[in-house]
N, C-alpha and C positions, 0 to 999 in steps of 0.2 A: 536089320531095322534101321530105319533114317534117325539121323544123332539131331536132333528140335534144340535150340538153344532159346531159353524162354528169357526175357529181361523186362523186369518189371520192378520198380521201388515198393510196390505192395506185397507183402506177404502171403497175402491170402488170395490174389490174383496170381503168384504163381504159383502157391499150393493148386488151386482150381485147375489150371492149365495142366499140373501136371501128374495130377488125377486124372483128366479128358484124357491123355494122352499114352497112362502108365500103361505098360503092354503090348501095346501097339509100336510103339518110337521111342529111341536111348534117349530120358531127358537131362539138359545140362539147364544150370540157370543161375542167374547175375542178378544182384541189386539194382547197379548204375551201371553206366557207359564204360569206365575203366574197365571192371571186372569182365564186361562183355567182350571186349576188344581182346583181352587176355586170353577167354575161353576161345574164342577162333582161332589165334594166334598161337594158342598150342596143341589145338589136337584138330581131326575134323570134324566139321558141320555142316549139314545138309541144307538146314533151315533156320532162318531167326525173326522169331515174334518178339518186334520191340515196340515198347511204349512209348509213346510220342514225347511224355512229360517226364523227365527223370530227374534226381537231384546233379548239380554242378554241371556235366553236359546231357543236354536235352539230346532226344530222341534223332533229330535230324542232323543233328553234327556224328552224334554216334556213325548212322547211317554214312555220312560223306566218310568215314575213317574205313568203315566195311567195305567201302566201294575202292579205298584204295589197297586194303588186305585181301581181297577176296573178290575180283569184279563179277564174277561167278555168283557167288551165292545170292541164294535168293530172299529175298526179305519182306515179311507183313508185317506194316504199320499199325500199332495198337493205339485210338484219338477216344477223348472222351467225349469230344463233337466232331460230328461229321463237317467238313464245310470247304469250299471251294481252292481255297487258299494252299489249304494243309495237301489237298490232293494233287495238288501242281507240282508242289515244294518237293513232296516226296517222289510222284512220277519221276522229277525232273533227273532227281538221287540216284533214281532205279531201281525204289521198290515193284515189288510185284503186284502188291495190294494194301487196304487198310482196311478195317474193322472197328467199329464203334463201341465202348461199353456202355453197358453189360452187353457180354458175347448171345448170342443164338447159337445152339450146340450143335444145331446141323449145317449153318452157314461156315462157322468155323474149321468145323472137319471138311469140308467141299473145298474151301479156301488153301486149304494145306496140303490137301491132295492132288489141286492143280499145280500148289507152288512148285512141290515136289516131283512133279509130271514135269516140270520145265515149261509151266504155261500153256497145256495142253487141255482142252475142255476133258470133263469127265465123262466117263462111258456113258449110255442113256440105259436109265431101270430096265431091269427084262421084261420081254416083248414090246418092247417099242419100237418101232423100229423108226430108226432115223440117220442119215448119212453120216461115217463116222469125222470124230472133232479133230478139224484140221490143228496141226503144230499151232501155236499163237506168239507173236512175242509176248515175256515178261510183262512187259507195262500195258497190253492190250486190257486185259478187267480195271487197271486202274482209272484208263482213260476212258474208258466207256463210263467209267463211273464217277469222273469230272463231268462229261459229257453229259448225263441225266442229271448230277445236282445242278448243273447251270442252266439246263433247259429252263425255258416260261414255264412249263408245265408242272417243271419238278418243284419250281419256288412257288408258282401257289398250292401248288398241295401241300408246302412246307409249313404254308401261312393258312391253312383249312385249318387247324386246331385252335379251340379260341386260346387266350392267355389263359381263362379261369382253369383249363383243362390242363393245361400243362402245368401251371400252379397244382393245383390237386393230385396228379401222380408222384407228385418229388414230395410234399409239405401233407406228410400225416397226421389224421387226432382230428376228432370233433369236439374237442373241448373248446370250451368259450374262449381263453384265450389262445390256443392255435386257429383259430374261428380269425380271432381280430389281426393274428398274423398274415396269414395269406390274405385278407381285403386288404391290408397295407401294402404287401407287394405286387399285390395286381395293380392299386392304384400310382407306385412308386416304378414298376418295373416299363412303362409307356414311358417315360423319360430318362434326360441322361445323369439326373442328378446323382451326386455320390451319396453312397447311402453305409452306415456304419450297424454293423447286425454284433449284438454285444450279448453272451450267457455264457455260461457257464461251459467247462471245456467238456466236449460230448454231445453238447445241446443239438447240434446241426446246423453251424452257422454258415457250412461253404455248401450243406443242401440248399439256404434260403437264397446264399448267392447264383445256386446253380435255376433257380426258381426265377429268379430277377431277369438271369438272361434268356433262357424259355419262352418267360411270356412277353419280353420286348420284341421291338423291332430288330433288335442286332442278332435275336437265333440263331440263325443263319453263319453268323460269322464265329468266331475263335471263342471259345472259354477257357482262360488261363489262371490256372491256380499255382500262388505263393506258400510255402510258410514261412513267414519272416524268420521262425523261432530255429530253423531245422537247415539252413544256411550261414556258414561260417560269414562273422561281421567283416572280411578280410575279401570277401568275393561278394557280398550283397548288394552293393555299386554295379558291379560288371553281370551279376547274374539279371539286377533291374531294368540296367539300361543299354545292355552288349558292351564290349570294348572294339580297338581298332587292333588290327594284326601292330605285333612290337608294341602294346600297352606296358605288357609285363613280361617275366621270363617265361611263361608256357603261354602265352598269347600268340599261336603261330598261325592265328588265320582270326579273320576279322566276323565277327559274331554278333548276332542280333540279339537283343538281350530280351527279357517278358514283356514290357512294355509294346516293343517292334511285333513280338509274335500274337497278341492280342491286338495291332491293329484292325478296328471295323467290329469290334465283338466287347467282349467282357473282359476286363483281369482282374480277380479277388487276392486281397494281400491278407493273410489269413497272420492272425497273430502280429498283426501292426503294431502294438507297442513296444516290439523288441527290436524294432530299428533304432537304428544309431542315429546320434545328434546332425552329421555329414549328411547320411541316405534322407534323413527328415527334411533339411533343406531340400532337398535336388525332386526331393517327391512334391512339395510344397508350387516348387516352379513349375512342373509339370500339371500339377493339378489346376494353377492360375493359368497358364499358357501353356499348351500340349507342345511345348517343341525340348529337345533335349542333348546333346553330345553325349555320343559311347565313350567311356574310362578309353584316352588316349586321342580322342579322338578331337577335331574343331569343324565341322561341319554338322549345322544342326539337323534335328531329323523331325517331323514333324510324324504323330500320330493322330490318330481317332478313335481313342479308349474309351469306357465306361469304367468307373475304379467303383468295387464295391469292400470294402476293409471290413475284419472281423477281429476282435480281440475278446478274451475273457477278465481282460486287466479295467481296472479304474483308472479311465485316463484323466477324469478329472483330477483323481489325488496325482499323478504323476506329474501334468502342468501342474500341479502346486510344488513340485519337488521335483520340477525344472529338468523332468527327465522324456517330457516330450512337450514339443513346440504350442503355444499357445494359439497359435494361426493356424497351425498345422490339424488341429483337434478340430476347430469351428470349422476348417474345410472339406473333414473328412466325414464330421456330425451332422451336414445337410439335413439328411433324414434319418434318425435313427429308429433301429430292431432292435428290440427285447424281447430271447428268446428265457419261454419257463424254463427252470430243471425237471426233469420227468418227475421229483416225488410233487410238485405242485399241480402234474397232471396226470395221477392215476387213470385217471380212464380212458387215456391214450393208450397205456400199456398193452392191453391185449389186441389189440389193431396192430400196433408195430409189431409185436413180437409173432404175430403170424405173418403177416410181413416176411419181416427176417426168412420165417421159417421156408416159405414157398419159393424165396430167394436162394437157401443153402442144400435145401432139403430133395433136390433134383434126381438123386440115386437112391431116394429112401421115397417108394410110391406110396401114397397116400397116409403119408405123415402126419399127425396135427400132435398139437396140446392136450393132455387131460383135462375136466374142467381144474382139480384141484392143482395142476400146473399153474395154469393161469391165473388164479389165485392168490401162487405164493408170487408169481413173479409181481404182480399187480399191488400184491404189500409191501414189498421192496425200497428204498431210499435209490436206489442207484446212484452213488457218490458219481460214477461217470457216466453217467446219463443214459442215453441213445445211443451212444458208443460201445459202453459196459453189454448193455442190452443185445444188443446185434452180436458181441461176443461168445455173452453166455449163449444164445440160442444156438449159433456156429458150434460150439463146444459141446452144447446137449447133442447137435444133430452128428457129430464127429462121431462122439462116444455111443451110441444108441443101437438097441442090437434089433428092434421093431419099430415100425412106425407109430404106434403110440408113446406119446412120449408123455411122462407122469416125473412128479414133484422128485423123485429117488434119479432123474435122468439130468435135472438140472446141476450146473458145477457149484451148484450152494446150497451150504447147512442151513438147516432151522433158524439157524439165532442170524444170519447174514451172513456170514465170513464165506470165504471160498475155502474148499477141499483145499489140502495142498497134495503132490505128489513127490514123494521122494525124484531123485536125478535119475536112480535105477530104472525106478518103475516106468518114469518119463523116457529114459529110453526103449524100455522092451514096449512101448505100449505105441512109440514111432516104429519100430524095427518088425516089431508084430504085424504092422498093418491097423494098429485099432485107433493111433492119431494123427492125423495129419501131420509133417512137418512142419507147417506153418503156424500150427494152431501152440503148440510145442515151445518154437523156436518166443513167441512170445510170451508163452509162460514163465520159461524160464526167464528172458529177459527183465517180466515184472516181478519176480521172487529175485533176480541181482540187485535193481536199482533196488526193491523194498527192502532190503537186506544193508545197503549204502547208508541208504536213507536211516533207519531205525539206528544206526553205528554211529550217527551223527547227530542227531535227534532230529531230523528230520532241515536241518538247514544244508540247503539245496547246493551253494557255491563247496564245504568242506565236504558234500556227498559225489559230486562231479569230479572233484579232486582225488576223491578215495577211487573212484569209477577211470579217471581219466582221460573225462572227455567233458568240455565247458557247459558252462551251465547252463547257456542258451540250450544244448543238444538234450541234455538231462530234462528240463525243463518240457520240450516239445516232445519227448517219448514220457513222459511224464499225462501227458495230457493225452497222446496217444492210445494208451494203456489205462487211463480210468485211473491212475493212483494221484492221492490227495492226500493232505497232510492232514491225519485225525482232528490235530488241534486249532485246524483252519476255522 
């Protein structure tokens, strides 16, 4: 079987992958770009599905290290938007191809079957008969497929979808106030103003930004997603705005930073109050005049961003205690989103949660809800909102031995609390086949930090400390995970 090495910072994207895959191909898989570098570098691999967006080095620097480990292997590019730019960058790399999420399950196995063919078209279904698929180079799918996005043809059919429409598949709930949400970003997302989407952590604030760029004019181009929170304060300069080769001691080639790779498109700084006093200036300049120097660097660079910032913090109380810029807020507050918490919008609840469900539920046919599921989930608080939500449904559809899925299939008691599982049980119930490793590997994670947490009574800096990893990182899996501080 061919050894697939899947790299992806999401859990659950490459749990996905490597369920598609299990049985068929040996799979390996990597968080971020390090670990990926390491898995080629010490055994073989056939193939690597990497993600474009990664923590510390992004997707296309990973790729430049591959190409000098491995000039052979072949590589598909994982983009959250499709768009002209990304396809050049990577051709140029020598990927094989790229792929947009969310995946389509039968373009992605086609994809991997030519990578693996060495760029060779796929046989044609039986009885067709058709001349057989000449040898191709590597980069030939990718260039055909710069080629059709750049066409005239291909950009107005990009541009056939109205905004309202593309608004409406990202931005769920017929509730009054999701109602008033999406007419603000139809009317906000036609311009380039900076717009600041502010709730609760879970609420959907980088869906609303993915909403904003959708139905502008800049779809077409880059969507770049930040967490300020989930970036050490020590590299947030150089991850914003690239450095120059010789910046620092591992600065050994010169790198464009988010701002550069979001030129012409979007970039959402997700978690903007947890930038430093330093980053707050240098953001401040850019947002008055788009021009900037990379950490190390004296040549300005000029861009053409759209910045859309999301936090669940009060930045008002924070300029009152001088721990973010006073210029900096009124420039980033242009236009502000207020997104609800799910329990203010009960009657969203069963819309998204089947949602979810037709989203995870792709191996389990003709899956739904009981009514009295939807029920219980629909009376629910959801301390983590949208986030929590999408969870649970993931973990009902993991565990579920039919596709009717009833109130006994959901991962919560009566009274709210979540089941817990012993370590044992959570392992026999991965090793068994009965959960996902990703679904698991998160579990466990929210039963360590809750466990930190509750040892310290719940103050986040001595629970990082006890954890040993700072509190910005505590903080941003904190919010990742749905957990909150009861006494909040």
């Amino acid at each position: 079987m061919a050894r697939i090495l899947i790299v992806d910072d999401e859990p659950g994207v490459r749990e996905s992958l490597r369920m598609l895959f299990k049985g068929t191909h040996e799979i390996v898989l990597a968080a971020d770009g390090p670990a990926a570098l390491a898995c080629v570098a010490d055994g073989p691999i056939d193939l690597v599905l990497l993600d474009l967006v990664l923590p510390g080095m992004d997707g296309l620097d990973v790729l430049r290290r591959l190409r000098d480990l491995r000039p052979d292997l072949p590589v598909v590019m994982l983009t959250a938007t499709r768009t002209v730019r990304t396809a050049v960058d990577a051709m140029k790399l020598g990927a094989v191809d790229y792929l947009t999420k969310p995946f389509d399950v039968d373009e992605l196995a086609l994809v991997v079957r030519r990578a693996l063919a060495g760029g060779a078209e796929p046989a044609p279904a039986a009885g067709r008969r058709e001349a057989p698929a000449a040898q191709a180079s590597p980069v030939v799918p990718l260039r055909r497929e710069v080629d059709r996005v750049s066409s005239p043809r291909s950009r107005a059919a990009a541009t056939a979808t109205s905004p309202r429409d593309a608004i409406a598949r990202l931005i769920l709930g017929d509730s009054p106030r999701m109602q008033a949400v999406r007419a603000l970003v139809e009317q906000v997302a036609r311009r380039r103003t900076t717009v600041l989407v502010t709730g609760e952590s879970g609420t959907g604030k980088e869906v609303v930004a993915r909403a904003i760029h959708a139905a502008s004019p800049r779809a077409n181009g880059p969507f770049v997603a930040v967490n300020c929170a989930a970036i050490p304060e020590s590299l947030l300069e150089s991850e914003l705005f690239g450095h120059e080769r010789g910046a620092f001691t591992d600065a050994k080639t010169q790198r464009a930073g988010r701002f550069e790779q979001a030129h012409g498109g979007t970039l959402f700084l997700d978690e903007v109050g947890e930038l430093p006093l330093g980053a707050q200036a240098k953001l401040l300049r850019v947002l008055e005049e788009p021009t900037f120097e990379r950490v190390g660097g004296t040549r300005s660079v000029t861009v053409d961003v759209r910045l859309v910032a999301a936090t669940n913090q009060d930045l008002k109380a924070m300029v009152a205690e001088r721990k973010l810029r006073e210029d900096l807020y009124y420039r980033l507050a242009v236009v502000p989103i207020v997104l609800p918490p799910l329990r203010e919008r009960r009657e969203d609840i069963p819309v998204l949660a089947r949602h979810f469900l037709a989203q995870h539920a792709s191996d389990l046919p003709g899956a739904r809800f009981t009514d009295e599921a939807i029920a219980r989930l629909a009376s629910l608080d959801w301390p983590g909102n949208v986030r929590e939500l999408r969870n649970a449904v993931e973990r009902a559809v993991a565990l579920a031995t039919r596709p009717e899925i009833g109130v006994e299939d959901l991962p919560i008691h009566l009274d709210g609390e979540r089941p817990t599982i012993g370590t044992d049980r959570l392992s026999e119930a991965v090793l068994g086949g009965a959960m996902p490793f990703g679904v698991a590997e998160a579990e466990f994670e929210r039963r360590l930090i809750m466990d930190a947490l509750r040892r310290t009574g719940f103050v986040q800096t001595h629970a990082a400390q006890l954890l040993g990893i700072s509190r910005r990182i505590l903080k941003y899996k904190m919010d990742k995970l749905g957990i909150r501080d009861p006494a909040a």
